[in-house]
C-alpha positions as CSV (number, residue, x, y, z in Angstrom):
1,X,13.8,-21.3,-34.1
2,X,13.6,-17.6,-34.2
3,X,14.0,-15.6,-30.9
4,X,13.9,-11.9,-32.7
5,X,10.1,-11.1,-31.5
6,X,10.4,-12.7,-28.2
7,X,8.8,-10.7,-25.5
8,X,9.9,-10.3,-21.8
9,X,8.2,-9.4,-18.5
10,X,9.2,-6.1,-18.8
11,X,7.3,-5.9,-22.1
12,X,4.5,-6.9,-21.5
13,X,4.4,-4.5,-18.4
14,X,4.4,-1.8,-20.8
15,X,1.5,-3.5,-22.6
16,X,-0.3,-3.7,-19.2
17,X,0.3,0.1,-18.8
18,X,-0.6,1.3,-21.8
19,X,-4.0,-0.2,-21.6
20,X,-4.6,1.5,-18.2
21,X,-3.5,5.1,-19.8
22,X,-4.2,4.4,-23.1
23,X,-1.6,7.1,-24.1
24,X,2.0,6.4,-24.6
25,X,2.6,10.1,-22.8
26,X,1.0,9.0,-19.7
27,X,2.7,5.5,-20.0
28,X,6.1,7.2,-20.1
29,X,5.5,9.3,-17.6
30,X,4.1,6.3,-15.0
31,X,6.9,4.2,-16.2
32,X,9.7,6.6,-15.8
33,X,10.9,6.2,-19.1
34,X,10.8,8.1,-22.9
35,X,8.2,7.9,-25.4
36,X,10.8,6.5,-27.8
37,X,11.6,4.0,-25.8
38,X,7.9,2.9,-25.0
39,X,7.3,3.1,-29.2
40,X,10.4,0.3,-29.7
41,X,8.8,-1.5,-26.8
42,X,5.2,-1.5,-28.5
43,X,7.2,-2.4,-32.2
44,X,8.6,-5.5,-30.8
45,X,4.6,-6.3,-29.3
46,X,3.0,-5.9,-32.6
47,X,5.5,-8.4,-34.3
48,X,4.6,-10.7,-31.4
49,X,1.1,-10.7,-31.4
50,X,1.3,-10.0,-35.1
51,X,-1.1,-7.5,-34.6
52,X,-1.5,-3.4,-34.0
53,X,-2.3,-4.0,-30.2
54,X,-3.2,0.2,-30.1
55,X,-4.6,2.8,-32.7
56,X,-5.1,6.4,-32.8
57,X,-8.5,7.3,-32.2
58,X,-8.2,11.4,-31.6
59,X,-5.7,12.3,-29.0
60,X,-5.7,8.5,-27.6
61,X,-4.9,5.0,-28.4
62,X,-7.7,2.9,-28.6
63,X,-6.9,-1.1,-27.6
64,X,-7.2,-3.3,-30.5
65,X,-9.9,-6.4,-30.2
66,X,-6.7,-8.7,-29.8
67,X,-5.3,-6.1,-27.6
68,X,-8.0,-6.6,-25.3
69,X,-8.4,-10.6,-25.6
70,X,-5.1,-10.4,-23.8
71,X,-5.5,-7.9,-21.5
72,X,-6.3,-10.0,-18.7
73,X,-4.1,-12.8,-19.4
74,X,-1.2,-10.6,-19.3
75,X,-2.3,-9.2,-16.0
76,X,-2.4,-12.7,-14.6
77,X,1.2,-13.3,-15.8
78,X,2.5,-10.2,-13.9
79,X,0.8,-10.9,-10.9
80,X,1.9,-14.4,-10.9
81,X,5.5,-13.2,-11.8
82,X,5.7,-11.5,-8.5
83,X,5.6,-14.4,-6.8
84,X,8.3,-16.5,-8.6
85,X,11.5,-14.6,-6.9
86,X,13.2,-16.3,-4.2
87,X,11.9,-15.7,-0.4
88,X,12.4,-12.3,0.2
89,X,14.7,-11.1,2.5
90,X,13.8,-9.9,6.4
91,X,13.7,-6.1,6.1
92,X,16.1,-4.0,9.0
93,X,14.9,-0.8,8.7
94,X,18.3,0.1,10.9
95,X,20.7,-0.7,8.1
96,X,17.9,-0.3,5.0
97,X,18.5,2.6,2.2
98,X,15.5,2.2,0.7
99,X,13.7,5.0,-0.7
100,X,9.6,4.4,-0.5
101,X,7.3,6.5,-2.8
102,X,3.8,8.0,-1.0
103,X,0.5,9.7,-2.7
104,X,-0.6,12.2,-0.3
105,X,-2.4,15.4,-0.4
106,X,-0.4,18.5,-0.2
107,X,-1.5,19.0,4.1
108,X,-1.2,15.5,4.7
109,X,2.3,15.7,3.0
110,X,3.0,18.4,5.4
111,X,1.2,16.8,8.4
112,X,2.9,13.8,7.8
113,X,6.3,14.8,7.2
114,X,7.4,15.7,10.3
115,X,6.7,12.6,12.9
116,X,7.7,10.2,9.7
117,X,11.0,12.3,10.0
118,X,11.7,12.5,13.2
119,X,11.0,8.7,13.6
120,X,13.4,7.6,10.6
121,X,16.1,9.4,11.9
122,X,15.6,7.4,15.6
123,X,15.2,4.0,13.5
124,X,16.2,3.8,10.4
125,X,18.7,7.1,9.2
126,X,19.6,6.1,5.8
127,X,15.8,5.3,4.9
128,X,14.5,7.7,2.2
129,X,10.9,9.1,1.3
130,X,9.7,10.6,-1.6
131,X,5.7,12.5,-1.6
132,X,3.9,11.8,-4.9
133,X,1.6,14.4,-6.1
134,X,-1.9,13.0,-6.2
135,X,-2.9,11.7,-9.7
136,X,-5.8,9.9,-10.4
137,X,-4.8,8.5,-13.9
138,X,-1.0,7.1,-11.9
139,X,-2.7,5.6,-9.0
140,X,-2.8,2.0,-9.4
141,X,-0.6,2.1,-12.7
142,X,2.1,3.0,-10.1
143,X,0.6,1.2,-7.2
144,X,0.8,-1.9,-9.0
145,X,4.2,-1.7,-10.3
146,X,5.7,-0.8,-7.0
147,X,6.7,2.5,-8.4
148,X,4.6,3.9,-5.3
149,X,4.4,1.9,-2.4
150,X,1.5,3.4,-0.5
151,X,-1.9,5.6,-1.3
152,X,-3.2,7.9,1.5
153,X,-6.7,9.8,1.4
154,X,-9.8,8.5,0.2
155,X,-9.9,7.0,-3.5
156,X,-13.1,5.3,-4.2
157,X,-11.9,4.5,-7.9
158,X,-9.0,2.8,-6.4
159,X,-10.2,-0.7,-6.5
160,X,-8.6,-3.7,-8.7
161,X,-5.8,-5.7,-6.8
162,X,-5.9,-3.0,-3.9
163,X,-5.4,-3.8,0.1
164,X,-7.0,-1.0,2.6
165,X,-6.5,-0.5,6.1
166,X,-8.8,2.1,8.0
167,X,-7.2,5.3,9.4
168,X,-10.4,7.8,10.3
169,X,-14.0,8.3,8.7
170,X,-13.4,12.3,8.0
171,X,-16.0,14.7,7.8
172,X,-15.9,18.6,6.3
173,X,-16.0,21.9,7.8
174,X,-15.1,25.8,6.5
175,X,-11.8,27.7,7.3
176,X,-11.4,31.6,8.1
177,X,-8.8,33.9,9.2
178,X,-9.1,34.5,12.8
179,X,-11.5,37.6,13.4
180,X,-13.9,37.1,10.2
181,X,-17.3,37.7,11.3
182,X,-18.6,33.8,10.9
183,X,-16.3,33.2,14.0
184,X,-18.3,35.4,16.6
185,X,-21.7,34.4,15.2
186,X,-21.6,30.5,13.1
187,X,-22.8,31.1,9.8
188,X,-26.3,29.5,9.2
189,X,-26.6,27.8,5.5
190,X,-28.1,31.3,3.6
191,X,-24.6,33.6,5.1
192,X,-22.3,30.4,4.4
193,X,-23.9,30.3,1.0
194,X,-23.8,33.9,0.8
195,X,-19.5,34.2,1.4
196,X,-16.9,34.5,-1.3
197,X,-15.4,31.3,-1.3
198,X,-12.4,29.3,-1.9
199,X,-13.0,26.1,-4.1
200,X,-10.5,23.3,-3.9
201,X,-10.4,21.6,-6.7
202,X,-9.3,17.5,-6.9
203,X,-11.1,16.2,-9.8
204,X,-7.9,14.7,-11.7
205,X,-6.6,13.3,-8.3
206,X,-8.8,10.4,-8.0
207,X,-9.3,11.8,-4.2
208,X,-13.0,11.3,-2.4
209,X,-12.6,15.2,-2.0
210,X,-13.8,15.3,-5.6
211,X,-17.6,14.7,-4.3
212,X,-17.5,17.6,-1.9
213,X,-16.5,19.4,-4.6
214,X,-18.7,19.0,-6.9
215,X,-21.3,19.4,-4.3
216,X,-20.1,23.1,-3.3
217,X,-19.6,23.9,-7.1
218,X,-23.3,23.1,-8.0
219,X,-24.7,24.9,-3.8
220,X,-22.4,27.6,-3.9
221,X,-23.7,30.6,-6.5
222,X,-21.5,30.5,-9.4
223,X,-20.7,34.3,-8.2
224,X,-19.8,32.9,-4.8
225,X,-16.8,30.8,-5.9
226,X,-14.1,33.5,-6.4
227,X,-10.8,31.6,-6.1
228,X,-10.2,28.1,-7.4
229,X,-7.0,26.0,-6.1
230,X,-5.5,22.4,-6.6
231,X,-4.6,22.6,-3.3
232,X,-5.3,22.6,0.3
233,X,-2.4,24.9,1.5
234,X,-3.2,27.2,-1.1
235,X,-6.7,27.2,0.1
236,X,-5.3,28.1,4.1
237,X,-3.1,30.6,2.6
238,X,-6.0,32.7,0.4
239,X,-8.5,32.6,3.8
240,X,-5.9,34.0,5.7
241,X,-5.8,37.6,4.6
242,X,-8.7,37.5,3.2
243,X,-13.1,37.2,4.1
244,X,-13.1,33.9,2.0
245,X,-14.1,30.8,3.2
246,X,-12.7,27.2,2.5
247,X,-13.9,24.2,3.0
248,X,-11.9,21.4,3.9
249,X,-11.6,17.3,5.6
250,X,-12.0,18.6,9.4
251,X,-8.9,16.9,10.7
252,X,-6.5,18.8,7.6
253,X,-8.8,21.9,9.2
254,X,-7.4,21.3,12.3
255,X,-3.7,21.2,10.7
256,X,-3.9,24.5,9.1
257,X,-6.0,26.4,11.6
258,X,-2.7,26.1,13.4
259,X,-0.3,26.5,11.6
260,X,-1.6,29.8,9.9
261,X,-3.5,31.2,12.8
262,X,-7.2,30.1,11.0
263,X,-10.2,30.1,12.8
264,X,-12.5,26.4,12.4
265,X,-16.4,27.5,11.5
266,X,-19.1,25.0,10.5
267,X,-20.0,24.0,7.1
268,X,-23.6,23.9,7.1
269,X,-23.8,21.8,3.8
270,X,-24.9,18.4,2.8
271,X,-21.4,17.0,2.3
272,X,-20.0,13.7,2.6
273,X,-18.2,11.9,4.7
274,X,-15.7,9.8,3.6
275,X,-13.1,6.8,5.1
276,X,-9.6,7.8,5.5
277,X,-7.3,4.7,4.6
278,X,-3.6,3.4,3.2
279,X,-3.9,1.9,-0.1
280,X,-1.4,-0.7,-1.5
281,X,-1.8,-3.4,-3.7
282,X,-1.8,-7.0,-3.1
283,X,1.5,-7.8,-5.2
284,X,3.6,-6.3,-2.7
285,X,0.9,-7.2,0.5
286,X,3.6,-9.7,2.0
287,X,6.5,-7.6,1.0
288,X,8.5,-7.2,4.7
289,X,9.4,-3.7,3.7
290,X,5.9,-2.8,2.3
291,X,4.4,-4.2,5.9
292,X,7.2,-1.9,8.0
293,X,6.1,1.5,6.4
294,X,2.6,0.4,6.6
295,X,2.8,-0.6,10.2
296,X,4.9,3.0,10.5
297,X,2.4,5.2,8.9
298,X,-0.6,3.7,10.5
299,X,1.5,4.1,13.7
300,X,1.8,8.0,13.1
301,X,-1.5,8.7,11.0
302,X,-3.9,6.2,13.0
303,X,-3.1,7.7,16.4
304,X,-2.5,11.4,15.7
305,X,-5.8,11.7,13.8
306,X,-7.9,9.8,16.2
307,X,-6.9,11.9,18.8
308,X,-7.6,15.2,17.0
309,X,-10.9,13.6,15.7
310,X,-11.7,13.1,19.4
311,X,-10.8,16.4,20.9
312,X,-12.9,17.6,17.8
């Protein structure tokens, strides 16, 4: 018997990822690895399934029929893989050097940083944490391979195989700079409308925050919208010296009003509110070390933003 086309675990997580991304760029890039390696790794699938798996179809890689028969399948294997390992080992955060992987927006990064921090460094110094910039497409790719072990924000796309526990519901509300004229008299919708505006833009992040945009994009005159950013600090930074306006999640608001001496004005918009949470998927639900930063982060994130959701 011949073992020269035999596949492994680690193969067919590749196939599993390049279904997702159907792009063997964006399958490097979640897996960590180069594209030649991925194209040896999809060589050794085709002689396996004795078929071309993925074909260029423009600028992606359209799944095969067979590709697609399998799909699931494979999935099932990966997930049951998981659970094959011996029992897994009680986690001590004290003597742990594990490094843990976080998607967070750029002002919860920042929010975040410090308490998680200070906290690590009273129980558990040689812990490590690493802030993943918000990617829609990577998500659950890297959620699911415990290449990130946690999600923070709002992701309504982020569904399949996924855990949730509730931090805050989060409404929206404009940012100025301290003496602009909307903070002696609240703008009414027609002056709101009416400001040059700063337009934060989270369309390829897989955020909630992509609904409020698009809701401002379409209100706001076209004329209106001076600056675009992808990000919220940006955002604080531009209002501050400026007669802009952005609009931004209230309790964020609250986080950069002070920290760059920003005034907190009403949005008087139609804009969503949307559920605040920590994401992680079910393969690693039981994991001890998984369940400690969870229990951490909603330790930090659940109690600091209730309390400045109440004082709000």
């Amino acid at each position: 018997m011949s073992y020269e086309h035999d596949i492994s675990l680690r193969h067919l997580r590749v196939f599993d990822v390049l279904i997702t991304e159907r792009s063997l760029t964006r399958a490097a890039s979640v897996l960590d690895t180069s594209q030649p390696a991925l194209s040896k790794v999809l060589t050794r699938l085709r002689a396996h399934f004795a078929d071309p798996l993925f074909v260029r179809v423009g600028f992606a890689m359209a799944p095969t029929a067979r590709a697609l028969e399998i799909a699931e399948p494979v999935r099932r294997i990966l997930a049951t893989s998981s659970t094959l390992g011996p029992a897994p080992a009680p986690f001590d955060p004290a003597t742990s050097q594990r490094a843990f992987s976080l998607f967070i927006s750029d002002v919860g990064a920042l929010r975040l940083s410090p308490p998680l921090m200070r906290r690590l460094e009273r129980e558990a110094s040689n812990i490590r944490i690493r802030i993943i910039p918000l990617d829609g497409r990577q998500l659950l790719p890297k959620l699911e391979a415990g290449e990130a072990d946690i999600a923070i924000g709002a992701f309504p796309g982020l569904i399949q195989g996924i855990r949730r526990r509730k931090l805050f519901l989060e409404s929206y509300v404009g940012v100025v700079r301290r003496h602009h004229a909307f903070v002696a008299t609240p703008p009414d919708r027609a002056r709101f409308l009416a400001a040059r505006h700063v337009l934060v833009t989270a369309h390829e992040t897989g955020h909630a925050h992509a609904e409020a945009e698009r809701i401002l994009e379409t209100t706001i005159p076209e004329a209106n919208l001076a600056l675009r950013v992808p990000g919220f600090v940006a955002a604080a930074m531009a209002v501050k010296r400026t007669d802009m306006v952005a609009t931004m999640p209230a309790n964020l608001a609250a986080y950069v009003s002070q920290e760059f001496d920003l005034a907190i004005v009403p949005a008087p918009l139609d804009l969503p509110r949307v559920e605040i949470v920590l994401s992680w998927h079910e393969r690693f639900h039981r994991d001890p070390a998984n369940r400690w930063i969870r229990r951490v982060l909603f330790e930090i994130l659940g109690k600091r933003y209730r309390r400045t959701s109440q004082a709000a």
